[in-house]
N, C-alpha and C positions, 0 to 999 in steps of 0.2 A: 621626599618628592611631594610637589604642592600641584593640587589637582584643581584648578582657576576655572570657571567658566568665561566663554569667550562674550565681550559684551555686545548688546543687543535689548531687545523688550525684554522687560522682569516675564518670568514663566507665570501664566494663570492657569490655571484651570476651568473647563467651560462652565457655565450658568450653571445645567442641570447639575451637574458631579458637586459643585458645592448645594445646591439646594438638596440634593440627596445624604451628603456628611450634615448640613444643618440638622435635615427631621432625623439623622439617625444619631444626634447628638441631643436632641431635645426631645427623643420620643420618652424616655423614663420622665420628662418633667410633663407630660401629656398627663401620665397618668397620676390620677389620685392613692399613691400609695399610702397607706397610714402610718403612726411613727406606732414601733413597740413599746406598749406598756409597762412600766416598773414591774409588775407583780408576773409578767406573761413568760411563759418561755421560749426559747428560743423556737423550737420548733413547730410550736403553734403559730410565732408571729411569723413562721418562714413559708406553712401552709395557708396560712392565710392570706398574706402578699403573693404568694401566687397563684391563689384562686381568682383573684384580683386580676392578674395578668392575664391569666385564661380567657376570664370572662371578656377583656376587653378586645382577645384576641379572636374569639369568636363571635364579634359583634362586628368588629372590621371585617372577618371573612362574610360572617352577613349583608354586610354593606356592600363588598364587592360583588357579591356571588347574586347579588340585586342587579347590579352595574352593569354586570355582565347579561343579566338577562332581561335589562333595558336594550342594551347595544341589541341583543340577540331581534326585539322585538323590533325595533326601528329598522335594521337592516331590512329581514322579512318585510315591512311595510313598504321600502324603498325596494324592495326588486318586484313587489305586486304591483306598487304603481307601474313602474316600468313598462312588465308584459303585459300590462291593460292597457297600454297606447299601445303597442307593437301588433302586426297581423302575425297568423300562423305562419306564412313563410319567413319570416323577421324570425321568429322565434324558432322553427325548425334551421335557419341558416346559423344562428347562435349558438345552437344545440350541436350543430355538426363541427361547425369551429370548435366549440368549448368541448368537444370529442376528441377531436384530431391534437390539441393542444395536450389534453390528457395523455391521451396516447405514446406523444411525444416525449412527455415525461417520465412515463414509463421506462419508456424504452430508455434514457439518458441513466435515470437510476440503475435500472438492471443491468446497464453497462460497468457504469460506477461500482455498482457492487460487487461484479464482477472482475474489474480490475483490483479493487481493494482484497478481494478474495485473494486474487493470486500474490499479489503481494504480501500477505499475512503466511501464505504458505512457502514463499518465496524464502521469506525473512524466518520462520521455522526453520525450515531448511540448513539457512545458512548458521545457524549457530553451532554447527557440527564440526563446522571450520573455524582454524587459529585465528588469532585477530588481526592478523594484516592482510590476507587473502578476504576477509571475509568482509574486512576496510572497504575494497575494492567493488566488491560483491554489491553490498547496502547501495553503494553509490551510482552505479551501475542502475538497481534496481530501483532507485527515485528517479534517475534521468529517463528510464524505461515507462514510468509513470508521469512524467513529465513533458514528454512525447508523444503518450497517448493520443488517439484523437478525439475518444470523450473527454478523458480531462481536458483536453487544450480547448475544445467547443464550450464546456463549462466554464472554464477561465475567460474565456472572451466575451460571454453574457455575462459576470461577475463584473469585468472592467466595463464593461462598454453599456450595462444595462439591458434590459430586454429588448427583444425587437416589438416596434410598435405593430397592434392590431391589424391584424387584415379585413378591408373592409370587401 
């Protein structure tokens, strides 16, 4: 049996996923590893290339763990400016929103987790039974989570995006 693809565009791959296989193809040529010595042994040139390794990889986590707390600093700058134009009730109305939203998530996860609880226990359960009642059972017990109306309210922000800001 000959398994043909039907014709159409050649398959690419997007931008990033190959600039991602590039650096993860060229990152040993990044580094300056040294060649082993005639006289050296094996396991000194093996601790030593990858003291090498370390070092570079702790210099990257340097660099990012900087990055990161550039971002961290600009952010903080960008929501100072902000509440410096805003009045207090501007900023107590943001506060109450950025409350009620919280809230709301809350309550969405402690649903969630609660639906995934009993399902966890559901599916415990059911492996006490043979496999073709139990067939039933599993299937059952995803449509049951399928229906939910937290799940279903999460699946419709998921598709649809969030709902826009109340002003």
């Amino acid at each position: 049996m000959k398994i043909t693809r039907s014709p159409g565009p050649p398959l690419t791959s997007p931008p990033l996923l190959q600039e991602v296989v590039r650096l993860e193809t060229e990152y040993w040529q990044l580094l300056d590893i040294p060649r082993q010595e005639k006289q050296e042994p094996v396991l000194t040139y093996v601790l030593r290339a990858c003291a090498i390794v370390e070092k570079s990889q702790r210099s990257q986590e340097q660099a990012e763990k900087a990055h990161r707390a550039d971002e961290d600093e600009e952010r903080k700058r960008e929501n100072a400016q902000r509440l410096n134009g805003m009045t207090t009730s501007q900023i107590l109305e943001e506060n109450t929103m950025l409350t009620n939203e919280l809230y709301r998530q809350l309550r969405k996860y402690s649903s969630l987790r609660t639906l995934m609880r009993e399902l966890k226990d559901d599916y415990v359960e059911s492996k006490m039974y043979p496999i073709i009642p139990r067939y039933f059972m599993l299937k059952e017990m995803i449509h049951d989570v399928m229906r939910d109306p937290a799940f279903v309210e999460i699946c419709h922000e998921v598709t649809q995006g969030p709902p826009p800001p109340a002003t």
